[in-house]
Each structure stands twice: as structure tokens, then as C-alpha cells.
C-alpha positions as CSV (number, residue, x, y, z in Angstrom):
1,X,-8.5,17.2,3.4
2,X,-8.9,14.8,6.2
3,X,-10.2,11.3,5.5
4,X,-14.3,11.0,6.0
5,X,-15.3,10.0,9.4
6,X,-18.2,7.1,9.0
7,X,-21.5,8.1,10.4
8,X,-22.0,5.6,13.2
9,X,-25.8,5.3,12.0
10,X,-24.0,4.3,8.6
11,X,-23.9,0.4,9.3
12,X,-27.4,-0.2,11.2
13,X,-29.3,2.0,8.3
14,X,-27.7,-0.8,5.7
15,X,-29.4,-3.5,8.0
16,X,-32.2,-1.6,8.0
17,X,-32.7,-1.5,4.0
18,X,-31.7,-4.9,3.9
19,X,-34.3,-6.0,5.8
20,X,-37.0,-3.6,4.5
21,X,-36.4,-5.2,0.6
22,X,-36.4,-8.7,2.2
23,X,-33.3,-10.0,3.2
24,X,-34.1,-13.4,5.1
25,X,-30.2,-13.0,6.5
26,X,-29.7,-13.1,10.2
27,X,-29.2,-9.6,11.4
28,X,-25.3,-10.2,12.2
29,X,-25.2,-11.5,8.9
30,X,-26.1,-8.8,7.0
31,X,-24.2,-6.5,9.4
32,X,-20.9,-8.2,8.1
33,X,-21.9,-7.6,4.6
34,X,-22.6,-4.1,5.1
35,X,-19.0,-3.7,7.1
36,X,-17.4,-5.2,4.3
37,X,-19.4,-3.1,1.8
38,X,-17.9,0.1,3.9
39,X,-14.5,-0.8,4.1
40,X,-14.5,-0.5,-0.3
41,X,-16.0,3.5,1.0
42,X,-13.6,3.8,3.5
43,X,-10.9,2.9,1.2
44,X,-8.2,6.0,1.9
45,X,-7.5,5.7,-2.2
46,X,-10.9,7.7,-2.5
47,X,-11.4,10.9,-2.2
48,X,-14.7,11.7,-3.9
49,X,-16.3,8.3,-4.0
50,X,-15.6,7.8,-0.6
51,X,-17.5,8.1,2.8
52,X,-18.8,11.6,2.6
53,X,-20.3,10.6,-1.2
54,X,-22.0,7.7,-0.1
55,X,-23.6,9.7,3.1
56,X,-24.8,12.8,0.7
57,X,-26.1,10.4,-2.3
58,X,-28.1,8.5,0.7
59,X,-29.1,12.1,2.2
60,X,-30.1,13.3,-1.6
61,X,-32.2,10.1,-2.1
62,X,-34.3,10.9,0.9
63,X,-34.8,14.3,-0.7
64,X,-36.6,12.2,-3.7
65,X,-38.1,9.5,-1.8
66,X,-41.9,10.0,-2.5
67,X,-40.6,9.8,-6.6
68,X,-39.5,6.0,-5.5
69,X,-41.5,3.2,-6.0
70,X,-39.1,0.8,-3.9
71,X,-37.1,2.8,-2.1
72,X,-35.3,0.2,-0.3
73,X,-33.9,-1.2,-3.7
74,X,-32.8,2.6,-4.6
75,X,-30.7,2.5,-1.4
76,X,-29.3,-0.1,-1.6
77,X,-28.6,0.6,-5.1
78,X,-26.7,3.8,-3.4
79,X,-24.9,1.2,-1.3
80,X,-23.6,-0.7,-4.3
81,X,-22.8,1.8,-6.9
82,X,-19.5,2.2,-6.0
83,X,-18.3,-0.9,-4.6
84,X,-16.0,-1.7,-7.7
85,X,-14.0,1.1,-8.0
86,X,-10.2,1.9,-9.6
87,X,-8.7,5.6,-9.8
88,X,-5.9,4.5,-11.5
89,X,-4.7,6.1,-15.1
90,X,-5.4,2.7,-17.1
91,X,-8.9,2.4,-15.7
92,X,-9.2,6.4,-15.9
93,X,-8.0,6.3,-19.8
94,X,-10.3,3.1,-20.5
95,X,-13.3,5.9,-20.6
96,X,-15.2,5.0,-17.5
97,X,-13.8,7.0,-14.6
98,X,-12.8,5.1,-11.6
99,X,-16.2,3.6,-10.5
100,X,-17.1,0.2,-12.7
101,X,-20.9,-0.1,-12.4
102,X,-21.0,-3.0,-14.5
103,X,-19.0,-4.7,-11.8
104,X,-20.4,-2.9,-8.9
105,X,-24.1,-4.6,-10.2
106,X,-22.5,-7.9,-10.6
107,X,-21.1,-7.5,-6.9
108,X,-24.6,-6.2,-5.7
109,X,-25.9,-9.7,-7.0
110,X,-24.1,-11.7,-5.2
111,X,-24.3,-10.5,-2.1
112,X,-27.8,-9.6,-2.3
113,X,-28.6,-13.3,-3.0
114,X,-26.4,-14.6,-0.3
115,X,-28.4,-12.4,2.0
116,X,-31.6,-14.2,0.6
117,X,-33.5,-10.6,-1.0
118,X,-36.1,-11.9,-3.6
119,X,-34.4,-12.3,-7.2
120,X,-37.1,-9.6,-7.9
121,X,-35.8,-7.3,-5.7
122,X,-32.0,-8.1,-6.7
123,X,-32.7,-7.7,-10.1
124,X,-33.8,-3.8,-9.7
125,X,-30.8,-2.9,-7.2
126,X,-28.1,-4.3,-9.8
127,X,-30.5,-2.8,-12.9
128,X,-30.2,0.8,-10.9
129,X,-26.4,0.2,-10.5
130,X,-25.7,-0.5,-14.4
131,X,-27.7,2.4,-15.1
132,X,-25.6,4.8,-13.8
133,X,-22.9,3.8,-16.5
134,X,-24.1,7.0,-18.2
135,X,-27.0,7.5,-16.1
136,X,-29.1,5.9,-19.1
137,X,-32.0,4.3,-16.6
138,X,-33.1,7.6,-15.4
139,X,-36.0,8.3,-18.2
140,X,-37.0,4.8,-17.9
141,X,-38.1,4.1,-14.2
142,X,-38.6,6.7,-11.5
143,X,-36.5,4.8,-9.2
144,X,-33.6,4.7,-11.8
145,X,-34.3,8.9,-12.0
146,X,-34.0,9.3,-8.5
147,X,-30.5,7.4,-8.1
148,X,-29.5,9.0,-10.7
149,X,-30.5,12.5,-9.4
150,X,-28.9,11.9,-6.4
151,X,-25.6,10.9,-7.7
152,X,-25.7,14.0,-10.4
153,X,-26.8,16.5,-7.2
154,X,-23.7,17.5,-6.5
155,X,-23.4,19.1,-9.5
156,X,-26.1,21.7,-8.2
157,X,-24.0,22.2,-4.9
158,X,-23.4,25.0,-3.2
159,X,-20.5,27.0,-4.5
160,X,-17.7,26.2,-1.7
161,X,-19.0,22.3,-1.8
162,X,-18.4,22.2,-5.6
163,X,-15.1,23.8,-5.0
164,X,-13.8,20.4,-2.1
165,X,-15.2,18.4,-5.2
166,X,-13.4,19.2,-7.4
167,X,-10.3,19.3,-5.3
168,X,-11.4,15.8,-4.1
169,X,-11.8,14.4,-8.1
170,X,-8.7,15.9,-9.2
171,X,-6.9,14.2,-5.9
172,X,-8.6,10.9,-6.7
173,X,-6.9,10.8,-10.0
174,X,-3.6,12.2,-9.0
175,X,-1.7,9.8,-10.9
176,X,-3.3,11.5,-14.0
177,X,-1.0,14.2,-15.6
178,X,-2.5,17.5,-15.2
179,X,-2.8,18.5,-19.2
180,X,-4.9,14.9,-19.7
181,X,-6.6,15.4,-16.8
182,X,-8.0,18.8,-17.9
183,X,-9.0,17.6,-21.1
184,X,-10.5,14.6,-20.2
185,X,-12.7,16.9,-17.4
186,X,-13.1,19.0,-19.9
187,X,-14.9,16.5,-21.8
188,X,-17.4,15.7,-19.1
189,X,-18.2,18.7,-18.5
190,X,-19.6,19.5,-22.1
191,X,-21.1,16.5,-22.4
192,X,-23.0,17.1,-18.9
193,X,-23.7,20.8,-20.7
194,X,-24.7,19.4,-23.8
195,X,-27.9,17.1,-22.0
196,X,-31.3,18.9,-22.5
197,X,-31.9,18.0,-18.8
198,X,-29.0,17.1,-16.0
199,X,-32.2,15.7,-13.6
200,X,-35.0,13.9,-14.6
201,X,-36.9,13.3,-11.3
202,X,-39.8,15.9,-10.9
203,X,-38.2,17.1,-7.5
204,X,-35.0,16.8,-8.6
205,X,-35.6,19.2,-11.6
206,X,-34.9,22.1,-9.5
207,X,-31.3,21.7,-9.1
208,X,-31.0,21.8,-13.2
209,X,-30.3,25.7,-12.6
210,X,-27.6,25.7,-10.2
211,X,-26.1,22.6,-11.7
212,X,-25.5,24.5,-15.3
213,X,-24.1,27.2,-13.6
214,X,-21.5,25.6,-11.8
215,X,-20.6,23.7,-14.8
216,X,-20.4,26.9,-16.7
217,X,-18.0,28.3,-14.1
218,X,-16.1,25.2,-14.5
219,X,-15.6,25.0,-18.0
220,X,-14.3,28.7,-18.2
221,X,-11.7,27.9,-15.4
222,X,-11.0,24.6,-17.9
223,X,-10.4,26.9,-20.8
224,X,-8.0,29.2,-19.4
225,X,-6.2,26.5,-17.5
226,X,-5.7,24.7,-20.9
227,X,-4.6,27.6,-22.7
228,X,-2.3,28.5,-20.2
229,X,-1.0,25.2,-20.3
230,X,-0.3,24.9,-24.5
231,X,1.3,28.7,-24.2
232,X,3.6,28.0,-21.4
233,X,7.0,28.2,-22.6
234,X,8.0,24.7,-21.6
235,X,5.1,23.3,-22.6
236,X,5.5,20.2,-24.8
237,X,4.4,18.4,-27.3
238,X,0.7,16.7,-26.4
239,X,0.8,13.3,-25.8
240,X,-1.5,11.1,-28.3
């Protein structure tokens, strides 16, 4: 799949958020920070968390926006959530996927503050960002919920869109051998099964069904691909 081509609106919306949460930053000023926020996006080492992600969580958060209570911060939050981000196997294997939120909030932070948004306001974009961790905000702060949502929607998408994404995670971690990588997806997956709810915005409750059944679908092709794998006849020992 072709690299993501970024939206031209992309830039001038991140000045606009700026702004809006009160950034005291001269225009240009907070134009470079956003360009050198989108060149981490445009990295070509992405392939989920890329470009195209950043565009849909953004169009999923307008979805929510009257659940937000400062819907600036939860853009910009959207902006930094993946700023810090390594697909490697060592940061794969350390349990926390490729994006580092407790980074990514730290980054927000200081860049934020050089832009001159209130410490108020800083404080909820890089509190949304460490949230995300394991999307434990969401229950506690309807803008939390609603970032959270959005980064969880597409879970609940559309059946060919779920399909690119998965081709796009698996691409992502390419350096990953396949057996570990279906095991440690496999994990996710129940775990995202195992919540009593995936969404926990009012509005973004009704993506819960769609979400559970592409998961479903996904841990049955899991299954079979794992025991395909262990019967194979050169299949050797696992690794531990």
C-alpha cells in the first residue's frame, strides 16, 4: 500500500487548535511545531500509526465532539498520541506496542509550553495522551472517553477497512516473526474481547457491536493460523 498522502488542511487545522486552547505563539511558530509534529506521522516506518490514522482519529473525534468538554485539548491530544513511536521487536516485546504514550505526553509538554498554552490546558492534552497506555482515562473524563473512542473506532470499521489494518499492523511490525506475532495479536485481541465495554462515550457506544464482531472474526482467523503453524511439518520448537 502506497504511503498516506497528507491532507493539505492537515497543518493549518493544528494552528487552528493551537490557537483555540491558547497558544500565545506567533502563527509561523506554531506552524513549525505542527510540521515537525507531522514529519514523526509521515514517518515511511509507519504503516498504521501513520498519516491516514491521525486524519481518521481526528475525523472520529469530530464524530464525538459534543461529549468533549475541551475539545481543542482532545485534538491536540490526537496530535500528540503518537509522536513517540518505535515498531521495532525490542520495543514490540517490551509489552507496549510501538506507540510510547508516556513519552508521547512528555513530548506534548514541552512543546505545548514552548508554544505558551496555559499549564491548565497542557496538563489535560498530556493527561489524555498517558491515558491511552491502556485506554485507562476513558471512565474518568468524557474527554479522556472520547480520545479514547476515537483511537479504538477502528475496531468497529467497516469490513474491507479492518482488513488494510490489519495488513498495515502486521507490516508495521514486519521485523516480528510471524508465530510471535500471532500470539502476541492474539493476546490483544482477547483482552479487547474480554472488556465489558470497548467504547465508553455515549455516542461512541454504538460501534461496540461491529467492534466485537470484527474481533471475533479475527480471533478465529488467529486460531487457525496458529494451529496451522504448530502442525506444519517443519515447524519448530517455540521460542521462549
Amino acid at each position: 500500500m502506497p504511503p498516506a498522502t497528507t491532507p493539505a488542511w492537515l497543518l493549518p487545522a493544528f494552528v487552528r487548535e493551537a490557537v483555540a486552547a491558547g497558544a500565545t505563539a506567533s502563527e509561523d511558530e506554531i506552524a513549525e511545531a505542527g510540521s515537525r509534529l507531522l514529519r514523526r506521522w509521515e514517518n515511511p516506518a509507519r504503516h498504521f500509526h501513520d498519516v491516514r490514522h491521525l486524519v481518521e482519529l481526528l475525523t472520529r473525534v469530530d464524530e464525538l465532539q459534543q461529549e468533549t468538554r475541551l475539545p481543542h485539548c482532545v485534538r491536540l491530544a490526537a496530535w500528540y498520541h503518537g509522536a513517540v513511536f518505535a515498531s521495532d521487536a525490542e520495543s514490540a516485546y517490551a509489552a507496549r506496542g510501538g506507540e510510547d504514550e508516556d513519552a508521547s505526553a512528555e513530548f506534548a509538554r514541552l512543546e505545548l509550553r514552548v508554544l505558551g498554552l496555559p499549564e491548565a490546558k497542557i496538563d489535560a492534552v498530556a493527561t489524555m495522551v498517558h491515558g491511552l497506555s491502556r485506554h485507562a482515562m476513558a471512565a474518568e473524563s468524557p474527554d479522556a472517553a472520547v480520545l479514547s473512542d476515537a483511537d479504538l473506532a477502528i475496531l468497529a470499521a467497516d469490513p474491507q477497512r479492518y482488513k488494510a489494518y490489519l495488513h498495515d499492523v502486521r507490516a508495521e511490525y514486519a521485523e516480528i516473526p510471524e508465530d510471535r506475532f500471532l500470539r502476541s495479536r492474539r493476546e490483544i485481541v482477547m483482552k479487547l474481547l474480554g472488556r465489558e465495554r470497548l467504547y465508553t462515550s455515549p455516542l461512541g457506544a454504538n460501534w461496540e457491536s461491529q467492534a466485537r464482531q470484527n474481533l471475533t472474526a479475527e480471533l478465529a482467523r488467529l486460531d487457525k493460523a496458529i494451529a496451522a503453524m504448530s502442525t506444519a511439518p517443519d515447524a519448530g520448537h517455540p521460542v521462549p
